[in-house]
C-alpha positions, 0 to 999 in steps of 0.5 A, spaced: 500 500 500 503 507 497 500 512 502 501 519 501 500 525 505 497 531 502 496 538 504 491 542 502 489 549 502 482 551 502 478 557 501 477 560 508 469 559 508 469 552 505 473 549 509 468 544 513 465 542 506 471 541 503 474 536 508 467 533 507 467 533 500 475 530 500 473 525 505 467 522 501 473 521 495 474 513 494 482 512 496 482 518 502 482 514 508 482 521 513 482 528 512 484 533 518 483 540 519 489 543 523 492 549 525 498 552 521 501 553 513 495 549 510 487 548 513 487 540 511 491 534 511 488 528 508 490 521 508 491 517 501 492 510 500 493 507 493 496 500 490 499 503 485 503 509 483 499 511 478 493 511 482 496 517 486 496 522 480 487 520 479 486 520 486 490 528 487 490 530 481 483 528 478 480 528 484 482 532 490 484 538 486 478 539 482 473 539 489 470 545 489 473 550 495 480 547 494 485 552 492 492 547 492 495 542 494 502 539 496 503 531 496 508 527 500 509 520 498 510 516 504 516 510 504 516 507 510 511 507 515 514 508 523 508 507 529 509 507 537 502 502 536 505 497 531 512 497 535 509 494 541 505 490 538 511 486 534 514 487 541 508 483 545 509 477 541 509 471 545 506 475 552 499 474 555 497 481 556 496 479 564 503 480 564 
C-alpha cells in the first residue's frame, strides 16, 4: 500500500465542506483540519503509483473550495502502536 500525505489549502469559508467533500473521495482514508501553513491534511492510500496522480490530481484538486495542494509520498511507515505490538509477541497481556 503507497500512502501519501497531502496538504491542502482551502478557501477560508469552505473549509468544513471541503474536508467533507475530500473525505467522501474513494482512496482518502482521513482528512484533518489543523492549525498552521495549510487548513487540511488528508490521508491517501493507493496500490499503485499511478493511482496517486487520479486520486490528487483528478480528484482532490478539482473539489470545489480547494485552492492547492502539496503531496508527500510516504516510504516507510514508523508507529509507537505497531512497535509494541511486534514487541508483545509471545506475552499474555496479564503480564
Amino acid at each position: 500500500m503507497i500512502t501519501a500525505i497531502v496538504m491542502i489549502d482551502a478557501a477560508t469559508d469552505q473549509i468544513p465542506e471541503v474536508a467533507e467533500a475530500v473525505a467522501a473521495l474513494e482512496n482518502v482514508s482521513e482528512v484533518y483540519s489543523v492549525a498552521g501553513a495549510v487548513d487540511l491534511i488528508a490521508v491517501v492510500r493507493v496500490r499503485e503509483f499511478e493511482q496517486i496522480a487520479d486520486v490528487i490530481a483528478g480528484r482532490i484538486n478539482k473539489v470545489p473550495g480547494v485552492l492547492e495542494t502539496d503531496t508527500h509520498i510516504a516510504f516507510r511507515a514508523y508507529s509507537r502502536h505497531d512497535l509494541e505490538a511486534a514487541f508483545a509477541i509471545g506475552f499474555d497481556s496479564a503480564d
